[in-house]
N, C-alpha and C positions, 0 to 999 in steps of 0.2 A: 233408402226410400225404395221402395217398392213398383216394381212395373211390370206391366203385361203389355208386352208388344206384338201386336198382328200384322199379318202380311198375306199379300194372295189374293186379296179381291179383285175383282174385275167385272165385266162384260164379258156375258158369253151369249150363242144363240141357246134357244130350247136344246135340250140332249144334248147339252155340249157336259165337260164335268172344269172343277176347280178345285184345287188343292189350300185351304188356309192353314197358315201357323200360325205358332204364338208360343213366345217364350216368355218365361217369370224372369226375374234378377229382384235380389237386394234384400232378400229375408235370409236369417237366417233358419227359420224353421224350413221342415220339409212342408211338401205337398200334399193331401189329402186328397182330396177329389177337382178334378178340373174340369169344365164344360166350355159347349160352345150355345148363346141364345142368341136370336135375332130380334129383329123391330124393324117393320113394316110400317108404310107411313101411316099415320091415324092409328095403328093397331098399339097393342100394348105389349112390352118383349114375353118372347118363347121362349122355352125351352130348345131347344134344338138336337141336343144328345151333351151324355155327362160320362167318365171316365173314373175310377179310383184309381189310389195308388198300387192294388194289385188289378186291374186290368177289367174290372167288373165294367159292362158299359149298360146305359141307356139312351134308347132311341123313341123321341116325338113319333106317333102315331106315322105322321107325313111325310118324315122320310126314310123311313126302316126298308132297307134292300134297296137305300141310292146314297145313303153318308155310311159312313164308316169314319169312327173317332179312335184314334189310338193318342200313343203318347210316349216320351223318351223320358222316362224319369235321373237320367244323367244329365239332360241337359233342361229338366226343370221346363220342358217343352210339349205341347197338345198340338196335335193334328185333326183337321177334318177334310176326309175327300169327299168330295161331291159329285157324283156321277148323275146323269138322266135329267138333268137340271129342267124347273119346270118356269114359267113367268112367275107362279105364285111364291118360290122361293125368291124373290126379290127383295134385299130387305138391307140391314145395316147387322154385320155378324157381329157380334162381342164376345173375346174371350174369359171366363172366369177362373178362377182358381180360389179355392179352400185351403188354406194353410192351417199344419198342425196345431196353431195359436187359436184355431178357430177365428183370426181374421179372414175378410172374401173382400180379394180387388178383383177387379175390373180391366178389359183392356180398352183403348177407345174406341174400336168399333172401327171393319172395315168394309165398305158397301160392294154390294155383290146384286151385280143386276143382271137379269135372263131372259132376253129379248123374242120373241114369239115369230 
């Protein structure tokens, strides 16, 4: 079975940064492309920044020059650092990943709140 587990949320003040992971387990295909989106209460999930398996990234208008997405493809694992943290990044982060089968899970989501 299949899993995407996150780690690293928290409470921080404004300008503070957080580091989230999330590793895969239980497939055996590789990885294609992995992200990170959020979900805001009442809002509808984002995008947040996406990663390929060779190193291509994209970055949400809103936080381009304060995330930075990388990723360890040994250990089937995506990172997101978050630097300059703003109150509007407050939200619930979810990790994704696209596997070669062209299946896409999901991780549960780990909330990250940034306090003004």
């Amino acid at each position: 079975q299949v899993q995407l587990v996150e780690s690293g949320g928290g409470l921080v003040q404004a300008g503070g940064s957080l580091r989230l992971s999330c590793a895969a387990s239980g497939s055996r295909f590789s990885i294609a492309d992995m992200g990170w989106y959020r979900q805001a209460p009442g809002q509808q999930r984002e995008l947040v920044a996406t990663i390929t398996s060779r190193g291509t990234t994209n970055y949400a208008d809103s936080v381009k020059g304060r995330f930075t997405i990388s990723r360890d493809n040994v250990k089937n694992a995506v990172y997101l650092q978050m630097s300059s943290l703003k109150p509007e990044d407050t939200a619930v982060y979810y990790c994704n990943a696209r596997f070669a089968s062209w299946a896409v899970y999901w991780g549960q989501g780990t909330q990250v709140t940034v306090s003004s």
